[in-house]
N, C-alpha and C positions, 0 to 999 in steps of 0.2 A: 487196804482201801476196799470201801462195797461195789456194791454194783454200780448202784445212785453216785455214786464218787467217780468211779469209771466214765460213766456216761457225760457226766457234767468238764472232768479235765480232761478227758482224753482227748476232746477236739482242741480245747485252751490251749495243752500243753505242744499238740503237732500245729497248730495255728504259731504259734509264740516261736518254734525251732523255723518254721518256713519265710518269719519276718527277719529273724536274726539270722538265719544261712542259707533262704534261698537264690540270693543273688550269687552263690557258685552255681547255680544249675543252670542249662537252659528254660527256656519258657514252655517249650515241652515235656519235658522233664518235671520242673513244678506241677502242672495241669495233671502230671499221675501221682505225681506225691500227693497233691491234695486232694483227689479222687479215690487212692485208696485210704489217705486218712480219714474221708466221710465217710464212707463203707464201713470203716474199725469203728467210728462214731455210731454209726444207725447199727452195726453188729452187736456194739454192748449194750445197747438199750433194748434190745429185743429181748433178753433175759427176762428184763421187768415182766413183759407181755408174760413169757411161758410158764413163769414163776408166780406170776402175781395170784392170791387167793380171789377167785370168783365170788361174790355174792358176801364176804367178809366186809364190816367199815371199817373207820379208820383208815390211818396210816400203815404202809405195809414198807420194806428194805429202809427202816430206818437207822440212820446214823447220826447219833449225838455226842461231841466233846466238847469239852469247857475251851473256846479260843481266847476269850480278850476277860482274863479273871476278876478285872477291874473294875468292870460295867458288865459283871454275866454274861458276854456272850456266847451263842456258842455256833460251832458247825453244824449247823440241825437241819437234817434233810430227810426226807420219805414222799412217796408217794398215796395218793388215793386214786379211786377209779376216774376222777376228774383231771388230775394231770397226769395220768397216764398216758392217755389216748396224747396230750398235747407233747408232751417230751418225744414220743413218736414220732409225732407229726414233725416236730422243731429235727429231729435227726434226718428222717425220708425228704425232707424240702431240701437240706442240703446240701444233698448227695446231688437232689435234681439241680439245684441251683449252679454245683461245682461244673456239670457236665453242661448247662445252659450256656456258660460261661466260655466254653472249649473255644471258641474260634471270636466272639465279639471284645473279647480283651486279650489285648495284642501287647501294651504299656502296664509295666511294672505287673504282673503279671505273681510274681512270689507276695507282694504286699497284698495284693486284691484276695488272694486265695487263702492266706491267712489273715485279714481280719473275714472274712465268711468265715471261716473254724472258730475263730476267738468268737465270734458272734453268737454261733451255736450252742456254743457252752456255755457262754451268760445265759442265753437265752434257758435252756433245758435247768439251770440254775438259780431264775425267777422262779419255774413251774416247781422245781422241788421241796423252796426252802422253806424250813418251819420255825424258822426265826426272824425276825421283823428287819433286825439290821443287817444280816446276810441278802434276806429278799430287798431290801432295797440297793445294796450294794449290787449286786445282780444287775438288777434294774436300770441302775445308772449305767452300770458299764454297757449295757446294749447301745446308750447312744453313740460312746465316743467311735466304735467298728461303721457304725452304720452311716455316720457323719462323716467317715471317710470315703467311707463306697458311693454317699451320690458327691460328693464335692470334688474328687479327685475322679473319679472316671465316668461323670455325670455328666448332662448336656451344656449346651453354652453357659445356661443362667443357673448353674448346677453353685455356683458361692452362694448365692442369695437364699434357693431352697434348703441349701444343707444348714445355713444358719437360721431360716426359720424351721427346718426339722428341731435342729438344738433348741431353741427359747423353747417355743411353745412348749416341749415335754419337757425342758428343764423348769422353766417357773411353774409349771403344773406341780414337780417332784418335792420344790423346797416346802411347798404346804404340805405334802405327805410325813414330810421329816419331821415339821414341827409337829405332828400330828403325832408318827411316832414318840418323840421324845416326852409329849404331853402321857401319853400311854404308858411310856416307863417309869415315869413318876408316881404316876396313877397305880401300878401296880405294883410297889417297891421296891423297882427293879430288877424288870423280866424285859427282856425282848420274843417269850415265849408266844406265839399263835395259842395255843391252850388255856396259857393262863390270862390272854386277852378274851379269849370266850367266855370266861367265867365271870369278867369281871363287871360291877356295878357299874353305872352311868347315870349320872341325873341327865335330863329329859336335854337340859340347855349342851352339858358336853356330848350327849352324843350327835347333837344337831349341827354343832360345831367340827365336830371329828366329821361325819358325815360331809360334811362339803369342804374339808380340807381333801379328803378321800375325792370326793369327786371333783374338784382339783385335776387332780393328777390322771386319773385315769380316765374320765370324759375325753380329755385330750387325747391319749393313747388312744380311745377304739375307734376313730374320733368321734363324738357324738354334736350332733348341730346346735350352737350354734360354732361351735369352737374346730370345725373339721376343715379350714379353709386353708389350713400347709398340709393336707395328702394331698391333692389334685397336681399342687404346683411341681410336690416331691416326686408324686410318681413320675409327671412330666421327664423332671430331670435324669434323675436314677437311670442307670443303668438294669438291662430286663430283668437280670436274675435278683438284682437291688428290688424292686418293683415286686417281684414276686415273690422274696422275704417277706417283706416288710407286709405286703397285704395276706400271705398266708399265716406269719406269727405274730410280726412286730406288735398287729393289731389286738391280738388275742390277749397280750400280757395287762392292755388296761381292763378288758373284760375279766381277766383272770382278780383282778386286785378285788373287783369287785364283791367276787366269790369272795375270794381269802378275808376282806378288811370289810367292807361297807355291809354287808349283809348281816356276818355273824356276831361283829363286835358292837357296830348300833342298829340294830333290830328295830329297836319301836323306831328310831330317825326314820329308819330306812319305809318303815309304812308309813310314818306321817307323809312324807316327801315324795312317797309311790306315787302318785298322781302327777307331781313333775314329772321325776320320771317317766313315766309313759305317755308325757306328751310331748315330751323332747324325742322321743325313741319314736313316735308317731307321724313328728314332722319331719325325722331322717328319712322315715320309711315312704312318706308320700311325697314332702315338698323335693328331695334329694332325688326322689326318682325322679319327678320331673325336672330338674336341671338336668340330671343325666338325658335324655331322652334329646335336648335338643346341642346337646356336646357334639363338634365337628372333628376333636382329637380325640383317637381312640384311646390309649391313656385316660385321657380326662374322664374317659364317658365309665369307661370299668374301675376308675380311682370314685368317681360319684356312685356307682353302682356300690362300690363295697363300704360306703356310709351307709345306705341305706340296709345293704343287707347285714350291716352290725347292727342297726336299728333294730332289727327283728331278734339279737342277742340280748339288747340292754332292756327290751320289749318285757319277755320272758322272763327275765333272772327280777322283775319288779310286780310281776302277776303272783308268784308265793303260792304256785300248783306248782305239783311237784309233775305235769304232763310239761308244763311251758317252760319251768326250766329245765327237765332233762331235755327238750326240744332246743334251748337257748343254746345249749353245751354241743349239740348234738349239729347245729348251723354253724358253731364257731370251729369244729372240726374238718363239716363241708365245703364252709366256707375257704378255708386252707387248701384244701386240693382245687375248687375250680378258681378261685383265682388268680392262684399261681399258673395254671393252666391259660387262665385269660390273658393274664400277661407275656405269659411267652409264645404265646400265637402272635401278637402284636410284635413283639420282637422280633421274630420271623421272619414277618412283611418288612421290618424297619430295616433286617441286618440287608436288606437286597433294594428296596427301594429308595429308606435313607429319610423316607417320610410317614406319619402318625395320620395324616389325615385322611378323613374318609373322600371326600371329593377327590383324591388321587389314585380313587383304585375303581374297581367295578369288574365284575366280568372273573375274579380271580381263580375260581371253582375251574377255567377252564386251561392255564396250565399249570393248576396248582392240584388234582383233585384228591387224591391222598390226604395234602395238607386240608381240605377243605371241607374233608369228612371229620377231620377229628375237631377241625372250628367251629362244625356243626352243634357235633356232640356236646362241647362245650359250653357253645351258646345255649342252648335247649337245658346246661345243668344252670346257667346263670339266670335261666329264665323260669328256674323251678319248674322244668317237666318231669312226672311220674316218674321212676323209672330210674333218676339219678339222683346224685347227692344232694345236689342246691333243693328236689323238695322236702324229703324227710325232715329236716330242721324246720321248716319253715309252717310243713302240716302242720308241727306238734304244735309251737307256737300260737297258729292261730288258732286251732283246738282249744289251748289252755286259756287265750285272750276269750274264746267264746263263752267257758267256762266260767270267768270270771267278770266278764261287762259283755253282752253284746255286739254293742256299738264300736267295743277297742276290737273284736275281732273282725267285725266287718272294716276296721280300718285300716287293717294289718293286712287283711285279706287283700285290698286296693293294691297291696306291693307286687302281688303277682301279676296282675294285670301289666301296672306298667314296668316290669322287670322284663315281661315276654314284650311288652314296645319297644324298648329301648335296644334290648340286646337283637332281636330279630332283625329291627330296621337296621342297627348297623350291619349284621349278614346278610341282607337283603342288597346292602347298597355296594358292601367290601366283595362279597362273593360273588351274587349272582348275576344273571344280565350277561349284555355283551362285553367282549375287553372295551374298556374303554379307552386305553390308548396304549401306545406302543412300549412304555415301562413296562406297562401289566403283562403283553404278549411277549415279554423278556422275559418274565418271571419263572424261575424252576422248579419244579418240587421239592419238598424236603427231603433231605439225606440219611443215611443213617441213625447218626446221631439224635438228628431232632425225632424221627420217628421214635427212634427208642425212652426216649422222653416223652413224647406225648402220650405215647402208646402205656404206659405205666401211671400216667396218669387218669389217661382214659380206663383204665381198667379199675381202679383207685375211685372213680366218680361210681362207674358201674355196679362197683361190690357194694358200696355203701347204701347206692339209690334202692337195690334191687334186696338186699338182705343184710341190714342196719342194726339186727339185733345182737350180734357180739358187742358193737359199741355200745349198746345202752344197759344189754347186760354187766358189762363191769361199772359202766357210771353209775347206775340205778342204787346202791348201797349209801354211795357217797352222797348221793341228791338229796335221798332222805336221809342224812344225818344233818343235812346243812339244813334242809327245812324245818327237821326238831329244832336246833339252834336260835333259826331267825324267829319259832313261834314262842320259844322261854322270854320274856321281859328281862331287859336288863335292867330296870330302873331299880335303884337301894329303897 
């Protein structure tokens, strides 16, 4: 088994042993089983990193054998410098996720902590597969873990969201299939990524393929007008659910993107650029203003990260290679502060027991520790200098400026209201006097949570302040994918 094979079951397989026997343990007991099982997880993925060739294209640790001989399939896995960075990310979220987890789940406790592991390893097994019916199998299985984490240890109305988490990205997926299976006919049966790169399209199928694609993964990042089950989800979800889900869950329809919409229908993809970037326009402006007048914090950072995928799907439709190594580069940062965003929220929730901003004020004063790193965090969601949420975001509107103007002065409007939005609500949660006797209850945070913020806080910093390891390994793969989308596929 490789490394890329390591990475991907290692979590599956300690996931899958903690459903079938961890109810011999204590609940204690699990909470370090599955804490040093994510640590083995994020341990063999770190190989990738030390090993991976710098500045080479292509595919690097790959692993290819014939599985299903009947219909070609096969186990075909590698990385490039664009799921690299994210199969990281997918391991370091949920390690944090495991230890987020330490004290707010209390019930069933062996099930919750293995489907996060099984979760993880679909997850890092979307980002690697180089076969179409593997990647969607991956894909699917991310719903069924994640549909039990907000349904079963989710809030009241935790049935209704977890079953509009399932439709929505299920009826998205079945157009991806049929999408596929048109593919494999087309190419006389490959399920191969490569040999879909190569392959002819007249103008009508790849328009067709093209918004079966987008289908499916619209949904996933979500893109407006289709984004209106994350609000409800994040609502219900439980915090380190919430912080999943908007640090990767989101990433894997941006990722389809990359993999299927871009390189396999290319001319679609620029006929149809212009939607695109005005779907990705209205995330970024109309979304920030619904966030801005959000009264449940939740809601306000689940609207907040539509808009800031808008500035993902923005990029990867502009075809400079400044805006989308910028797109790849937010869809990275975007994983560290919003996972961050939501487990600040959590924090307030696991002692207060309420989301909304009218129930707090004043919390900076017996919270201050916690209030420094709420700081930090707003200020990266608000794309200040210095941290991760701006780098993505510069490149972005650089390369929108490059390419129209007016799309970058549009783009640019997001920071504007990203610092309203997220400020006011620090403005109203944090500062000020207590405002009542809840708040003057309030304790600071503990070890635990400090050591989790604090790693993430460091994790925003590195990236804000010195981002070019990240774009150093991406920068190979960007330009092979923008050779790709600029060859015509038409016969």
């Amino acid at each position: 088994m490789g490394l890329l094979s390591l990475a991907i079951w290692t979590p599956i397989l300690l996931g899958a042993a903690l459903l079938a026997f961890g109810r011999r343990l204590s609940s204690q007991q699990v909470r370090w089983v599955a804490l040093a099982a994510s640590l083995l997880g994020l341990a063999v993925t770190l190989p990738l990193y030390t090993g991976f060739e710098i500045g080479a294209a292509g595919f690097q640790f790959v692993e290819k054998v014939l599985w299903i001989e009947r219909f070609n399939v096969h186990y075909h896995v590698g990385v490039d410098g664009i799921s690299l960075w994210l199969i990281l990310l997918t391991a370091f979220t949920t390690v944090i996720a495991v230890i987020a987890s330490w004290e707010s789940i209390t019930e069933r406790v062996h099930q919750y902590m293995g489907a996060f592991l099984i979760l993880s390893g679909a997850m890092i097994g979307v980002f690697a597969a180089q076969d179409a019916l593997l990647f969607f199998l991956f894909f699917e299985a991310t719903l069924i873990p994640m549909y039990l984490i907000i349904g079963i240890w989710g809030g009241p109305n935790r049935i209704y969201a977890a079953y509009k988490f399932f439709l929505y990205t299920l009826l998205g997926s079945l157009l991806m299939l049929l999408a596929l299976i048109y593919l494999y006919n087309a190419s006389g049966g490959s399920f191969d990524f490569q040999v879909w790169y190569d392959l002819p399209l007249t103008s009508t199928e790849q328009t067709l393929l093209f918004f079966a694609f987008l289908a499916a993964f619209a949904v996933k990042v979500p893109m407006w007008p289709v984004h209106t089950w994350l609000p409800d989800v994040h609502v219900e979800a439980p915090t380190a659910g919430s912080a999943v889900l908007a640090a990767i869950m989101l990433k894997l329809g941006a990722y389809g993107f990359l993999r299927f919409s871009l390189p396999i229908t290319p001319d679609a993809s620029q006929e149809w650029a212009w939607l695109m970037i005005a779907l990705s326009l209205i995330a970024v402006i109309y979304v920030g203003l619904v966030a801005l007048v959000q009264q449940d914090m939740k809601k306000l950072v689940a609207y907040s990260s539509v808009a800031h995928m808008g500035f993902v799907t923005l990029g990867f439709f502009l075809f400079n290679e400044l805006a989308l190594a910028g797109a790849i580069v937010q869809m990275i940062a975007h994983g560290f502060v919003s996972a961050a965003m939501f487990l600040c929220i959590g924090v307030l929730y696991d002692r207060m027991h309420s989301r909304e901003i009218s129930d707090y004020g004043g919390v900076i004063n017996p919270m201050p520790k916690f209030a420094a790193f709420a700081l930090l965090f707003t200020m990266a969601n608000a794309g200040m200098p210095g941290t991760a949420g701006f780098v993505g975001e510069w490149m972005v509107i650089l390369g929108a400026v490059q390419a129209n103007f007016w799309i970058g002065l549009g783009a640019a409007t997001a920071l504007i209201l990203g610092a309203a939005y997220s400020l006011l609500m620090f403005k109203r949660v944090y500062l000020g006097a207590v405002a009542n006797d809840n708040v003057k209850a309030l304790f600071d945070i503990n070890a635990r949570e400090y050591f989790v913020l604090a790693v993430l806080a460091l994790a925003v910093l590195f990236m804000g302040v010195f981002p070019k390891p990240f774009t150093d390994v991406m920068m190979p793969a960007v330009t092979e994918l923008l050779q790709h989308i600029s060859v015509s596929k038409l016969p």
